[in-house]
N, C-alpha and C positions, 0 to 999 in steps of 0.2 A: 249644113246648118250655119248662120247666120249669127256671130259674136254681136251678144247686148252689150253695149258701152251704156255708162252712167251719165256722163259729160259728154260735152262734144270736143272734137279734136282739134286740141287752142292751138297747137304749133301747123295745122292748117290754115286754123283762123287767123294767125298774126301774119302767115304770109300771105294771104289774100287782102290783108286791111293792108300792107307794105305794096301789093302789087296795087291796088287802088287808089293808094297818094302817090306811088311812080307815075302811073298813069300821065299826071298833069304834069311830072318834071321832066319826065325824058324824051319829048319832043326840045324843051329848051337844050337839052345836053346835046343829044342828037345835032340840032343845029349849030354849034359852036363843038361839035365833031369829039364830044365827051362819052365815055363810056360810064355805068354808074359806079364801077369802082373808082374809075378816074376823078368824080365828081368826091366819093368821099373821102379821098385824100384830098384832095383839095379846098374841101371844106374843115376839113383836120385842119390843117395847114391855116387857114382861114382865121378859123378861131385861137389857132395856140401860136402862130409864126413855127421860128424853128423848131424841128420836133425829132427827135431819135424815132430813128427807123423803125424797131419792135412797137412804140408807143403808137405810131403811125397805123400799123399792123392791128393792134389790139381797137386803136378807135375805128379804124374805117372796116372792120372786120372781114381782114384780105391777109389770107395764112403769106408766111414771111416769102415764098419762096412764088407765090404768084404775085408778091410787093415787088418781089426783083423785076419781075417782068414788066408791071404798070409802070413802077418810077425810070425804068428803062425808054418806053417808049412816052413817057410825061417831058423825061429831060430831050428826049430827040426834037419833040415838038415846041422846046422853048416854055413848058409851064414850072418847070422845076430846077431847083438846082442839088445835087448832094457833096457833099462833100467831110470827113474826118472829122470827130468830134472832136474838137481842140482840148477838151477836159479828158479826153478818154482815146485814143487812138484806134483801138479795135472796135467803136462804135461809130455807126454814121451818121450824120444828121440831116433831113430833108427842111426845105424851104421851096414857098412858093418865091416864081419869080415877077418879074413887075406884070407881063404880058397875065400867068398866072392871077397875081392879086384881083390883076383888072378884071377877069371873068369872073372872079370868087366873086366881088361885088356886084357885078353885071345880072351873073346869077341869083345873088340872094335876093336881089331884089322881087326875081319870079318865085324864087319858093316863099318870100315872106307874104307876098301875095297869097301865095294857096292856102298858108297854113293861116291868114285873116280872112279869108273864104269863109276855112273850113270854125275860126271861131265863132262866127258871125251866125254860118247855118247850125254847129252844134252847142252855141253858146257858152261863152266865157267860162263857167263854172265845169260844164262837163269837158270841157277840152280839159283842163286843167286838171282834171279828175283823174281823165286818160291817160296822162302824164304821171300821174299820180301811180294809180293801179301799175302802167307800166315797169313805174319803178322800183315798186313792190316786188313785184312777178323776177326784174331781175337780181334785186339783190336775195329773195327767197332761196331762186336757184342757183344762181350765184355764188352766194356765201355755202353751201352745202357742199363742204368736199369728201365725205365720209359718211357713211350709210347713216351714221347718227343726224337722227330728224330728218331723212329721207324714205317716206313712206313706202317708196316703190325700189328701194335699193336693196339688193341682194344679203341675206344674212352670212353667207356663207365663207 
């Protein structure tokens, strides 16, 4: 017998709406020999310049210990550099390098393309809605670290 759901299954849905705006960017990455983790550290990096390692981690949503590995094979290829955080010794800090920068703008200029596609065919107001809703959804789940105001959290 066959479980009735009320809702449909949204952490499906968010990775299918995520796999359908890949779509358009990872032929760019692919070309210029990016992996999509590779692209969101480097878009991390993009937006903030230098960034400690875990903060890197937490934006580009890549657990610490597969970051080791990316920024491993980012610095072999010349897009990164790391090195000891001058304020903090036992932390490191990631930067792009200049070869890096240069693709970070290279690239956004193909994703700033998609996501003016994508405002044009879903219009201004609902993209931004999107955005909106999205950021609902993660500060909700988010901020909830204790069964309190978690409907589906165990009482026990």
């Amino acid at each position: 017998m066959a479980t009735s759901f009320k809702h449909r299954n949204l952490p499906r849905l968010l990775l299918q709406a995520r796999e359908a705006v890949m779509v358009h960017t990872r032929p760019s990455l692919r070309g210029h020999g990016l992996s999509d983790q590779q692209w969101r550290v480097l878009r991390v990096l993009g937006e903030h310049g230098t960034v400690e390692t875990g903060r890197v981690a937490r934006e580009a949503f890549i657990s610490g210990p597969s970051l080791t590995g990316v920024l491993a094979r980012m610095e072999r290829d010349g897009l990164v550099r790391r090195e000891r955080d001058p304020a903090d010794q036992r932390r490191s800090v990631v930067e792009a390098t200049a070869k890096g920068r240069r693709l970070v703008d290279k690239l956004s200029h193909t994703v700033e393309a998609h996501y003016a596609w994508m405002e044009r065919s879903l219009g201004a107001a609902n993209l931004e809605h999107l955005y909106q809703l999205l950021d609902a959804v993660i500060a909700l789940e988010g901020g909830v670290r204790t069964a309190e105001g978690d409907p589906c959290a165990s009482t026990t």
